[in-house]
mmCIF file of the N, C-alpha and C atoms, coordinates in Angstrom:
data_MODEL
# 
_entry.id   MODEL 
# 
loop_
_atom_site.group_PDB 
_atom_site.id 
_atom_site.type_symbol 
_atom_site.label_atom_id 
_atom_site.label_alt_id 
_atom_site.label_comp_id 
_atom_site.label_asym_id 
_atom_site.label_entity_id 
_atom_site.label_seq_id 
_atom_site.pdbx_PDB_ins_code 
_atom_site.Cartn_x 
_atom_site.Cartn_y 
_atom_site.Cartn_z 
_atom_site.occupancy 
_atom_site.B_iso_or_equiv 
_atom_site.pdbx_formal_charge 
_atom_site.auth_seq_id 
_atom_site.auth_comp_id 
_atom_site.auth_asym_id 
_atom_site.auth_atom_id 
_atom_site.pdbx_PDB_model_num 
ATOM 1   N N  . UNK A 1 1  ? -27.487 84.077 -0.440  1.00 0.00 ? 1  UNK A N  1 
ATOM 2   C CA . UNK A 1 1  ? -27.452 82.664 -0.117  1.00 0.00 ? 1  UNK A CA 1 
ATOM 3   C C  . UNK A 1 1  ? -26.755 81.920 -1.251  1.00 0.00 ? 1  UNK A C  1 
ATOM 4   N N  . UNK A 1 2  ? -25.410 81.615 -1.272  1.00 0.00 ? 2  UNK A N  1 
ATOM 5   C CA . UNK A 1 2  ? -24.639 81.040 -2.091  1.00 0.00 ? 2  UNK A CA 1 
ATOM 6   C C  . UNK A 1 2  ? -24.936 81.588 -3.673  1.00 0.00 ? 2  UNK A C  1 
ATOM 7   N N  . UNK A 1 3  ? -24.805 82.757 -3.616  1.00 0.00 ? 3  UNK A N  1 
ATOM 8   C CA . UNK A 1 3  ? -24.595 83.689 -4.918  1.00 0.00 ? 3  UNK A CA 1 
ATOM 9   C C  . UNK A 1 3  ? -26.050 83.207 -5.335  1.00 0.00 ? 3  UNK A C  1 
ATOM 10  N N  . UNK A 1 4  ? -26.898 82.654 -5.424  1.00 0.00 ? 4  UNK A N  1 
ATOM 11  C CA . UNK A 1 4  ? -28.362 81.884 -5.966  1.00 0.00 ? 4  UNK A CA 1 
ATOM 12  C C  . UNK A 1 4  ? -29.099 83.398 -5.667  1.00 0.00 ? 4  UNK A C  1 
ATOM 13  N N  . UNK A 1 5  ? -29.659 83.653 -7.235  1.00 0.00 ? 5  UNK A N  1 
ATOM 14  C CA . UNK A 1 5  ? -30.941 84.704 -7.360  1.00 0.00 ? 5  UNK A CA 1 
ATOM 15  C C  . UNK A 1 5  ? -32.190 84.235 -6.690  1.00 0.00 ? 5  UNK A C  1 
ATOM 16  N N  . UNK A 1 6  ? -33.488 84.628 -6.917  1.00 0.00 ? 6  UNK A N  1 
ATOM 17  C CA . UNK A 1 6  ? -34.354 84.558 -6.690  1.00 0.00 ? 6  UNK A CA 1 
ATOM 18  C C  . UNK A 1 6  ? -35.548 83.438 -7.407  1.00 0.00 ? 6  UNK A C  1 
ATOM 19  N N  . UNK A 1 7  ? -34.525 83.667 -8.787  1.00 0.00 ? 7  UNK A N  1 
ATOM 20  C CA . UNK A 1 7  ? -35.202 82.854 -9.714  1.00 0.00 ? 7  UNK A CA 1 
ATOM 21  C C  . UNK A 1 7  ? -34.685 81.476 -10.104 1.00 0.00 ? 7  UNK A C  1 
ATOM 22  N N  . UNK A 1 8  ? -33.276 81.183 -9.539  1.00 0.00 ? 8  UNK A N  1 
ATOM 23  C CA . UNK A 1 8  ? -32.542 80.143 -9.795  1.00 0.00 ? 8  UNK A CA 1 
ATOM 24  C C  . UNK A 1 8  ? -32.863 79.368 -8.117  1.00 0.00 ? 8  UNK A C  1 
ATOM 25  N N  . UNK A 1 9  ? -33.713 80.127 -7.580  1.00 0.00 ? 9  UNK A N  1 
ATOM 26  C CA . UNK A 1 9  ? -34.003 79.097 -6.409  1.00 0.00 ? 9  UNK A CA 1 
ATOM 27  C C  . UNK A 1 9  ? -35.095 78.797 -6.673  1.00 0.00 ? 9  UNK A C  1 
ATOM 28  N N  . UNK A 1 10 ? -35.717 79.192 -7.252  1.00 0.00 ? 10 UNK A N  1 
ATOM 29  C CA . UNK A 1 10 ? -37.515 78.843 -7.582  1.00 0.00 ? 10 UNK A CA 1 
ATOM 30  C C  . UNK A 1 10 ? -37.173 77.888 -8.720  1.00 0.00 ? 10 UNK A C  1 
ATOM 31  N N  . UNK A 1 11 ? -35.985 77.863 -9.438  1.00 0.00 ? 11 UNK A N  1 
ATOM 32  C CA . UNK A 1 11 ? -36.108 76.770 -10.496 1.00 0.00 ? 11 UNK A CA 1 
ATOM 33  C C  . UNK A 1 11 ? -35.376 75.356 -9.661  1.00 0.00 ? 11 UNK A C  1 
ATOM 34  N N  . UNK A 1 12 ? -34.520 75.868 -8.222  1.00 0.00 ? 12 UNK A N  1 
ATOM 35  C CA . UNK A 1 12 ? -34.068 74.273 -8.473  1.00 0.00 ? 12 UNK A CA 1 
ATOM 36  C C  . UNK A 1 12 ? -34.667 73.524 -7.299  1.00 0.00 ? 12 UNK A C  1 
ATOM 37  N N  . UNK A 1 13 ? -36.234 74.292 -6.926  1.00 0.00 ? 13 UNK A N  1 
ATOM 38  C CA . UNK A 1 13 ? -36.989 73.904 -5.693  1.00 0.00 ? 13 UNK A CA 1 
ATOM 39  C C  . UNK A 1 13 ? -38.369 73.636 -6.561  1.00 0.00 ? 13 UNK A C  1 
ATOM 40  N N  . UNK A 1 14 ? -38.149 73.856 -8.526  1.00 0.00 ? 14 UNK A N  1 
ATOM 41  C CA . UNK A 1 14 ? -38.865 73.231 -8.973  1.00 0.00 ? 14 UNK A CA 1 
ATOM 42  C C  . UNK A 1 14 ? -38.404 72.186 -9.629  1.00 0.00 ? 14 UNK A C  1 
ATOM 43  N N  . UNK A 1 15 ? -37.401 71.988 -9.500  1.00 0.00 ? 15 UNK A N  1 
ATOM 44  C CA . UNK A 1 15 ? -36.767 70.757 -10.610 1.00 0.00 ? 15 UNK A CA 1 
ATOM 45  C C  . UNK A 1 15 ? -36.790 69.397 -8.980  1.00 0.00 ? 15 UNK A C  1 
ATOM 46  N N  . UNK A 1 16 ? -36.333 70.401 -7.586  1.00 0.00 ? 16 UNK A N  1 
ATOM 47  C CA . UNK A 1 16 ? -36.615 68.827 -6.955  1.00 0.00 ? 16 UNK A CA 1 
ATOM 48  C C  . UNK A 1 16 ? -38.093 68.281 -6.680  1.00 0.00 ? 16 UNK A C  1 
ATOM 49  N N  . UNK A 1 17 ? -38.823 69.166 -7.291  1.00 0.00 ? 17 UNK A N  1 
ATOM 50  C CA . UNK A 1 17 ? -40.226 68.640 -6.887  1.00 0.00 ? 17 UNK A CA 1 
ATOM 51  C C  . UNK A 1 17 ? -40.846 67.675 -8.178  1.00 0.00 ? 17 UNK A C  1 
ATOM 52  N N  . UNK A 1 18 ? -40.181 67.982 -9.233  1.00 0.00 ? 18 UNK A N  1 
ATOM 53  C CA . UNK A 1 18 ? -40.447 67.069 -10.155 1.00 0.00 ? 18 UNK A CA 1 
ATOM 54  C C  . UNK A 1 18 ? -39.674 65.604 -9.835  1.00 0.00 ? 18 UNK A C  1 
ATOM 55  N N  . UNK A 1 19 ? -38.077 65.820 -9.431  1.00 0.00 ? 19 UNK A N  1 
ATOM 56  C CA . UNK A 1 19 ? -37.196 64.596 -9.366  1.00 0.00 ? 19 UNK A CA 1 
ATOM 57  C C  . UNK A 1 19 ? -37.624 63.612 -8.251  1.00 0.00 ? 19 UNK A C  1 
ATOM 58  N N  . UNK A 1 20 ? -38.304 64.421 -6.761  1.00 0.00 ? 20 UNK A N  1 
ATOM 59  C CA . UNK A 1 20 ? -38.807 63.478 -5.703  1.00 0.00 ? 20 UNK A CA 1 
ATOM 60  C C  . UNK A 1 20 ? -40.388 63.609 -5.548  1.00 0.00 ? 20 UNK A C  1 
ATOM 61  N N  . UNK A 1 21 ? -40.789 64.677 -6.142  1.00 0.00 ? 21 UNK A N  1 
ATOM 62  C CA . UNK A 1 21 ? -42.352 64.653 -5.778  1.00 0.00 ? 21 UNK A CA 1 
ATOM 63  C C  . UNK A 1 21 ? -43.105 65.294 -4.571  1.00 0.00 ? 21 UNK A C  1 
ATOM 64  N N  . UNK A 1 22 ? -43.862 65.858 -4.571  1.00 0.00 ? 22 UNK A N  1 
ATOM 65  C CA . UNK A 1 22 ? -44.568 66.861 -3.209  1.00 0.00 ? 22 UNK A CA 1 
ATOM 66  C C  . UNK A 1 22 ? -44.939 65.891 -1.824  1.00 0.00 ? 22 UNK A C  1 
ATOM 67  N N  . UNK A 1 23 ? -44.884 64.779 -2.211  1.00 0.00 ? 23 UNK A N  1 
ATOM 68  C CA . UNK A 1 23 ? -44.886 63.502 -0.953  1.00 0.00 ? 23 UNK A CA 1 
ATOM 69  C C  . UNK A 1 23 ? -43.805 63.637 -0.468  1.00 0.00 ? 23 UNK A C  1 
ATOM 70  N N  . UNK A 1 24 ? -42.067 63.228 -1.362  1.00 0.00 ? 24 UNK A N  1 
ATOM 71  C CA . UNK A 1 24 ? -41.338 62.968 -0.387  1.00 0.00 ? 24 UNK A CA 1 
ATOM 72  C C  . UNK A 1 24 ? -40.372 64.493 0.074   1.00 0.00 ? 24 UNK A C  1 
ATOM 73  N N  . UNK A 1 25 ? -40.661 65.742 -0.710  1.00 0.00 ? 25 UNK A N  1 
ATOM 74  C CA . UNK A 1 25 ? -39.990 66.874 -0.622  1.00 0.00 ? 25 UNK A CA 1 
ATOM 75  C C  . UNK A 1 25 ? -39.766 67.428 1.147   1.00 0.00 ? 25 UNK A C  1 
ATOM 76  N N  . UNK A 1 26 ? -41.037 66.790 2.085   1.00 0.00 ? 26 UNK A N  1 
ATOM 77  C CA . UNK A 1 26 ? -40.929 67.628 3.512   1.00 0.00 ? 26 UNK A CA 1 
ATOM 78  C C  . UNK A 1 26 ? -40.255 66.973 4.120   1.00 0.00 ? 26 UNK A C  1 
ATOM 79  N N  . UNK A 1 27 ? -39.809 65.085 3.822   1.00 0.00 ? 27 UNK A N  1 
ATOM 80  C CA . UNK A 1 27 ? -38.887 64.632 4.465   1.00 0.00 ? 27 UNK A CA 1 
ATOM 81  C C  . UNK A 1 27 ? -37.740 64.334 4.125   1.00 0.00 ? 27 UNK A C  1 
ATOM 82  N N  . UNK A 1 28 ? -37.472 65.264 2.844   1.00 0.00 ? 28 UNK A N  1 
ATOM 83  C CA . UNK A 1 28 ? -36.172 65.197 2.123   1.00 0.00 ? 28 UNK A CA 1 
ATOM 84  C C  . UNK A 1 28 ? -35.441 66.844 2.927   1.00 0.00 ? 28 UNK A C  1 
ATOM 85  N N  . UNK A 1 29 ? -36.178 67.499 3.296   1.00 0.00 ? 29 UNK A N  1 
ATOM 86  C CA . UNK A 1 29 ? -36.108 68.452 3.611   1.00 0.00 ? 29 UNK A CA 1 
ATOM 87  C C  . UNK A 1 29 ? -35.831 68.954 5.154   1.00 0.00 ? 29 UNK A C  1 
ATOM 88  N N  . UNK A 1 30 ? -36.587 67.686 5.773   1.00 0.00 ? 30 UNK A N  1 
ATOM 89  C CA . UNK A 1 30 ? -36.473 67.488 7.582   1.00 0.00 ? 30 UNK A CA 1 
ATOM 90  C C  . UNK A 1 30 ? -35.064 66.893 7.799   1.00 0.00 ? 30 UNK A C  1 
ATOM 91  N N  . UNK A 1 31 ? -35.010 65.855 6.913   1.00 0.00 ? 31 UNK A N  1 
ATOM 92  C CA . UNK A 1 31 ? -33.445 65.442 6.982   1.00 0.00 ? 31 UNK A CA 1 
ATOM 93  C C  . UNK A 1 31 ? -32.018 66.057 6.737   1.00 0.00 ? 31 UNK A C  1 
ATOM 94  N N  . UNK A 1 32 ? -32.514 66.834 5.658   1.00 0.00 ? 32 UNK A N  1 
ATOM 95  C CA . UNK A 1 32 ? -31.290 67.794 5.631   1.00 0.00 ? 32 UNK A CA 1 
ATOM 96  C C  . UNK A 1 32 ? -31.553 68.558 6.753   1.00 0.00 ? 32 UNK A C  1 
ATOM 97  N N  . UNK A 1 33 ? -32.431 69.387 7.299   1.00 0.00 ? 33 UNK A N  1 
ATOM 98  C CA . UNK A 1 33 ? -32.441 69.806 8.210   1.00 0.00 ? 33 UNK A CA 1 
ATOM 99  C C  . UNK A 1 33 ? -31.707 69.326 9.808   1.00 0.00 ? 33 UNK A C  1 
ATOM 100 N N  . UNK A 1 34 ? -32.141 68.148 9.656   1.00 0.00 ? 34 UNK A N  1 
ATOM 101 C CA . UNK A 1 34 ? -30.968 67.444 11.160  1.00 0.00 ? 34 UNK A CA 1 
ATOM 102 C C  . UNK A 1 34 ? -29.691 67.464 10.568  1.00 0.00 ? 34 UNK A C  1 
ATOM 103 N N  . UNK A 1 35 ? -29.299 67.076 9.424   1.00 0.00 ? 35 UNK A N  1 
ATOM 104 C CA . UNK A 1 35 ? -28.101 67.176 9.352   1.00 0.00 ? 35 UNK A CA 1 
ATOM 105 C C  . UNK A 1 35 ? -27.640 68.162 9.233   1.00 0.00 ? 35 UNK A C  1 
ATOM 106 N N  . UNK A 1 36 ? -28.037 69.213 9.277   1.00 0.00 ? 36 UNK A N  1 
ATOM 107 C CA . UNK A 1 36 ? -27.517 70.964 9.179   1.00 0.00 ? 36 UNK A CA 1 
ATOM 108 C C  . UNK A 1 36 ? -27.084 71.270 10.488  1.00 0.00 ? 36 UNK A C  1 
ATOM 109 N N  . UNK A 1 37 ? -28.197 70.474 11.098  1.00 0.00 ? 37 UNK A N  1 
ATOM 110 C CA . UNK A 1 37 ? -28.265 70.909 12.549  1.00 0.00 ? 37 UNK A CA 1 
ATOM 111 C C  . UNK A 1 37 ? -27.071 70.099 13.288  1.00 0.00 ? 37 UNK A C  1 
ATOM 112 N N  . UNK A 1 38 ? -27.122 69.041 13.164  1.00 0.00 ? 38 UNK A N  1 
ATOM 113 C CA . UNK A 1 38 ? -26.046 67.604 13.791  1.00 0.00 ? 38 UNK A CA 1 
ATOM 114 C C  . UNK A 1 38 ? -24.313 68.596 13.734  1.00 0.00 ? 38 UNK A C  1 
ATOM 115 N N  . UNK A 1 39 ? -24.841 69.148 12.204  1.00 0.00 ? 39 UNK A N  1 
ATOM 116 C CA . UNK A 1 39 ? -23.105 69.749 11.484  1.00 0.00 ? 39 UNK A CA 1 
ATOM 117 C C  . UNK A 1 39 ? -22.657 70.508 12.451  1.00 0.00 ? 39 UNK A C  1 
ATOM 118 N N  . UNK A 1 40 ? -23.885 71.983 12.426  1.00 0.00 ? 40 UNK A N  1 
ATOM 119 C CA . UNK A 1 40 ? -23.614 72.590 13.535  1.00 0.00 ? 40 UNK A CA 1 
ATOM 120 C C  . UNK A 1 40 ? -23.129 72.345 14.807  1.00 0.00 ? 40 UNK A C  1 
ATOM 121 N N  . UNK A 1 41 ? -23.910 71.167 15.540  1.00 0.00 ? 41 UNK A N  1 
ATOM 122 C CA . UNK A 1 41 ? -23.242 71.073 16.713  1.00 0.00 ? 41 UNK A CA 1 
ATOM 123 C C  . UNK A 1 41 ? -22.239 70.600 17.232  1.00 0.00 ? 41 UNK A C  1 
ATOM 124 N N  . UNK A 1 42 ? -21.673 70.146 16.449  1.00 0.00 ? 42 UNK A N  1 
ATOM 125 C CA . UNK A 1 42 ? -20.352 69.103 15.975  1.00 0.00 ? 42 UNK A CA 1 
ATOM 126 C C  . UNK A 1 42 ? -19.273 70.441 15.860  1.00 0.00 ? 42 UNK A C  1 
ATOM 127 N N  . UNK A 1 43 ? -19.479 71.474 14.911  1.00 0.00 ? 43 UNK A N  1 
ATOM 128 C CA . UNK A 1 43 ? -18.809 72.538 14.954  1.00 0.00 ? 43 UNK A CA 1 
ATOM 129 C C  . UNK A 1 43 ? -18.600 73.258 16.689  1.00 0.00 ? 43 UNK A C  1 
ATOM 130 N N  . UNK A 1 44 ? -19.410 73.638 16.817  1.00 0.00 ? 44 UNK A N  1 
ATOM 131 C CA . UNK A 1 44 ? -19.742 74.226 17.930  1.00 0.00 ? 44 UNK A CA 1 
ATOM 132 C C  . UNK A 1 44 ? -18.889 73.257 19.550  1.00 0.00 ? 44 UNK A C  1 
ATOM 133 N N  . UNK A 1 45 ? -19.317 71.851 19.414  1.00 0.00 ? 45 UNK A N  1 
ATOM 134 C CA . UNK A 1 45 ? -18.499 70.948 20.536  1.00 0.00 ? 45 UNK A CA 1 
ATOM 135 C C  . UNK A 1 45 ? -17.025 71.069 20.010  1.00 0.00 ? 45 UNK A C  1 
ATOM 136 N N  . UNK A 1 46 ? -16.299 70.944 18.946  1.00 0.00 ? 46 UNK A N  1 
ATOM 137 C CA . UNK A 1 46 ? -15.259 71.100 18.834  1.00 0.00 ? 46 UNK A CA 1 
ATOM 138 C C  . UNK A 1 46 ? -14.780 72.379 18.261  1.00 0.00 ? 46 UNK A C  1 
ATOM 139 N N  . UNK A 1 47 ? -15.560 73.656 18.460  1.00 0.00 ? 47 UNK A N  1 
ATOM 140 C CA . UNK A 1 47 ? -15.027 74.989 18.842  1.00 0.00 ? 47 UNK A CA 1 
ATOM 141 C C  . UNK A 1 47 ? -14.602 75.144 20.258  1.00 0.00 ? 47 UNK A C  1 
ATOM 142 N N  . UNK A 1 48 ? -15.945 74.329 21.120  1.00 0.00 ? 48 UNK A N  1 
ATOM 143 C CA . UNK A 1 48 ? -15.247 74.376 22.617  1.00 0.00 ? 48 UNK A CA 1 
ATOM 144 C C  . UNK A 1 48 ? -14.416 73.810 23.307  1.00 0.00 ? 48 UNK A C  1 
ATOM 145 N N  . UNK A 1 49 ? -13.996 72.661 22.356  1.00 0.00 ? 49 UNK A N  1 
ATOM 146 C CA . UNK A 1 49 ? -12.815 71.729 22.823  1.00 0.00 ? 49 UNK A CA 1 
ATOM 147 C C  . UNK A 1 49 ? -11.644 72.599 22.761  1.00 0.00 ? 49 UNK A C  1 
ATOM 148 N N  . UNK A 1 50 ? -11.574 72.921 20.876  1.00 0.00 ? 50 UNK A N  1 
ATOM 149 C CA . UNK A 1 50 ? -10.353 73.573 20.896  1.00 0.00 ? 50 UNK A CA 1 
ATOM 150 C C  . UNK A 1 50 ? -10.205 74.954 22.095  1.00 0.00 ? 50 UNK A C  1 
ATOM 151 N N  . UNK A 1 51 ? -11.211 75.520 22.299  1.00 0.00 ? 51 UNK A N  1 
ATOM 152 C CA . UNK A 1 51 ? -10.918 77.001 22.807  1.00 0.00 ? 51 UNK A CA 1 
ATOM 153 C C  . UNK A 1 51 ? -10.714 76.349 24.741  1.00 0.00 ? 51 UNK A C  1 
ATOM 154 N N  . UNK A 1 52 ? -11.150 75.574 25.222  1.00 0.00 ? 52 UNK A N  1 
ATOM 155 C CA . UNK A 1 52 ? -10.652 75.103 26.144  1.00 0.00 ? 52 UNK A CA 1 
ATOM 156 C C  . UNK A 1 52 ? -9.425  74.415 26.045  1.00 0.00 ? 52 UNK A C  1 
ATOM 157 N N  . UNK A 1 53 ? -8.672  73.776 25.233  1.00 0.00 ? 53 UNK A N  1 
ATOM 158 C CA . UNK A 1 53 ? -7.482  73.348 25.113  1.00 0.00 ? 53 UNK A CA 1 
ATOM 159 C C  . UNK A 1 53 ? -6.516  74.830 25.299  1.00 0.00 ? 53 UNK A C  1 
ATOM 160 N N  . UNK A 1 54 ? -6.858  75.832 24.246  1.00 0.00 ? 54 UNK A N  1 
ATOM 161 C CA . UNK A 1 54 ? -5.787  76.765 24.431  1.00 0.00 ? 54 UNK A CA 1 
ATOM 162 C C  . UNK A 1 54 ? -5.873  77.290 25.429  1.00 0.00 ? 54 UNK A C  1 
ATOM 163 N N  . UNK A 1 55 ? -6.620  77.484 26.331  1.00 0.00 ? 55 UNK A N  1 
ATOM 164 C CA . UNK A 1 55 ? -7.141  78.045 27.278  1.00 0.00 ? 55 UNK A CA 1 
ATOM 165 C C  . UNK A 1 55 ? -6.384  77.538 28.748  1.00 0.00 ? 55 UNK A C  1 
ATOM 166 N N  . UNK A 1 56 ? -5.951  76.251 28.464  1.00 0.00 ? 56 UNK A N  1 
ATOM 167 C CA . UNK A 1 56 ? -5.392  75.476 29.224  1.00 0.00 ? 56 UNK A CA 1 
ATOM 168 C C  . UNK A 1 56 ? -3.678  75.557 29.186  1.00 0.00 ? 56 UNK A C  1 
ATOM 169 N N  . UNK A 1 57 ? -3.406  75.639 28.017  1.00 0.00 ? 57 UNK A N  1 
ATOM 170 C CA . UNK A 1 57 ? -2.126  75.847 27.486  1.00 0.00 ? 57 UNK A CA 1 
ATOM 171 C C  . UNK A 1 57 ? -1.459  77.016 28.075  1.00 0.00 ? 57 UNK A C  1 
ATOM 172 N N  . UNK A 1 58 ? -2.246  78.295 27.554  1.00 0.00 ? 58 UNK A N  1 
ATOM 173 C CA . UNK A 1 58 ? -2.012  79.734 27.811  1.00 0.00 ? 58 UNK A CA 1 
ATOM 174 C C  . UNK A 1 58 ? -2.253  79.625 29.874  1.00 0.00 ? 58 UNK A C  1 
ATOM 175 N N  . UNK A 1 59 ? -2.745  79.010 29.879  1.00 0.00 ? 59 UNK A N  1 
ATOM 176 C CA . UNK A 1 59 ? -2.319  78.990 31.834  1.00 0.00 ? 59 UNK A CA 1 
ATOM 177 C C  . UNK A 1 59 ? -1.413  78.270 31.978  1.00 0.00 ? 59 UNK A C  1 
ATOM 178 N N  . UNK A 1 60 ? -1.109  77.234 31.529  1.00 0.00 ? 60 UNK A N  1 
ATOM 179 C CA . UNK A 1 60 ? 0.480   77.040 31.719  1.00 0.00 ? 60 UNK A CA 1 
ATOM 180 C C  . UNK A 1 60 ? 1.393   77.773 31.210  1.00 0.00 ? 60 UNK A C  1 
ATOM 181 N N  . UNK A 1 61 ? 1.328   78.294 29.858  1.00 0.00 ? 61 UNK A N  1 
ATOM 182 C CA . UNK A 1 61 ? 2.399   79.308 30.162  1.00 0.00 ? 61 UNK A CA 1 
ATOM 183 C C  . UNK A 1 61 ? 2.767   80.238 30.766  1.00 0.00 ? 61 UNK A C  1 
ATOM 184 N N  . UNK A 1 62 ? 1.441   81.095 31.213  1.00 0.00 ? 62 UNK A N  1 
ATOM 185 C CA . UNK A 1 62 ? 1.515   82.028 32.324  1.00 0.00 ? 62 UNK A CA 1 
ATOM 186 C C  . UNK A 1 62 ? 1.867   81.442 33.485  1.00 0.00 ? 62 UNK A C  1 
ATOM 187 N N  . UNK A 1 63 ? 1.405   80.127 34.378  1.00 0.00 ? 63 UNK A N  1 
ATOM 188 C CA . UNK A 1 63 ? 2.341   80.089 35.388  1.00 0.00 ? 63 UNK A CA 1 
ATOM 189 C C  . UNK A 1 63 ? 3.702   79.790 35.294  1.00 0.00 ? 63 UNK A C  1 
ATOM 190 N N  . UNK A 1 64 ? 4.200   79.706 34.365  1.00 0.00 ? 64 UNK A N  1 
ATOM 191 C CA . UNK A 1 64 ? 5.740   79.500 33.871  1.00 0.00 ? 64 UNK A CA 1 
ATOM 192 C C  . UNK A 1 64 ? 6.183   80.299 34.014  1.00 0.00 ? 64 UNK A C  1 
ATOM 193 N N  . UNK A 1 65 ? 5.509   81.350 32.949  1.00 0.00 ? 65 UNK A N  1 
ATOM 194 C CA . UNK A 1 65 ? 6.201   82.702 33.170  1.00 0.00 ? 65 UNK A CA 1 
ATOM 195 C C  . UNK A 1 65 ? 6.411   83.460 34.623  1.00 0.00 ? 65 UNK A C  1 
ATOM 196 N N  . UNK A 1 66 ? 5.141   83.310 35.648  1.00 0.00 ? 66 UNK A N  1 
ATOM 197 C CA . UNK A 1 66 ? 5.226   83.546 36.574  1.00 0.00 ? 66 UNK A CA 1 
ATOM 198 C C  . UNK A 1 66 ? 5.732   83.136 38.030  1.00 0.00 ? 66 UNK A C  1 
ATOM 199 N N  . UNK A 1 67 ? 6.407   81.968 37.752  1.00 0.00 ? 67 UNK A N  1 
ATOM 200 C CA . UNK A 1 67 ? 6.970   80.947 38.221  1.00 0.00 ? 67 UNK A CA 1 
ATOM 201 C C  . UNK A 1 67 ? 8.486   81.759 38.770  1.00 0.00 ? 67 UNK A C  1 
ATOM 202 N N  . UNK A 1 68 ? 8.293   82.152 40.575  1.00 0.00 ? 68 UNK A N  1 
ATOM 203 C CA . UNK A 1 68 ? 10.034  82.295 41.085  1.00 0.00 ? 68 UNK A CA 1 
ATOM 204 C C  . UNK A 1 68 ? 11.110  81.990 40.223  1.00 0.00 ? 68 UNK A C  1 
ATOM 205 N N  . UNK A 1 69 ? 12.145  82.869 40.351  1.00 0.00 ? 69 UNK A N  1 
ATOM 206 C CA . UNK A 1 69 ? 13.255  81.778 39.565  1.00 0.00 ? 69 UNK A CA 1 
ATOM 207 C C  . UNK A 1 69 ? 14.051  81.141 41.053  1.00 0.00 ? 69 UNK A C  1 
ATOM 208 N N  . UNK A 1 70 ? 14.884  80.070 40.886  1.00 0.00 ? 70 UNK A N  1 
ATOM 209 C CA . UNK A 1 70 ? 15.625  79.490 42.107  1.00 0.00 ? 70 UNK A CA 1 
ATOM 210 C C  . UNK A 1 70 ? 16.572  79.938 41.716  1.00 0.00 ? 70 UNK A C  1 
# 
């Protein structure tokens, strides 16, 4: 998990508990959490945009290609 040991996560999940405190740590923590999540899906809607765009493209070129000649 981002090169981070075992022990350099226990120090900087003790340094935020000193900087915000055991009150506000579960909703400092829920929030990043939606926004992890928000990121994701944002990725994900515009993975499917793009992959339906090419998707659209590549059938027009195939009926081109497949297109009678006159």
């Amino acid at each position: 998990m981002f090169g981070l040991g075992f022990s350099e996560i226990v120090f900087v999940f003790l340094v935020f508990i000193l900087l915000f405190g055991p009150d506000e740590l579960p909703k400092i923590v829920k929030n990043c959490s939606k926004f992890y999540r928000r990121i994701i899906d944002l990725k994900d809607e515009l993975n499917e945009s793009v992959n339906k765009e090419v998707n659209d493209i590549k059938k027009v070129v195939n009926d081109t290609r497949n297109r009678p000649e006159d």
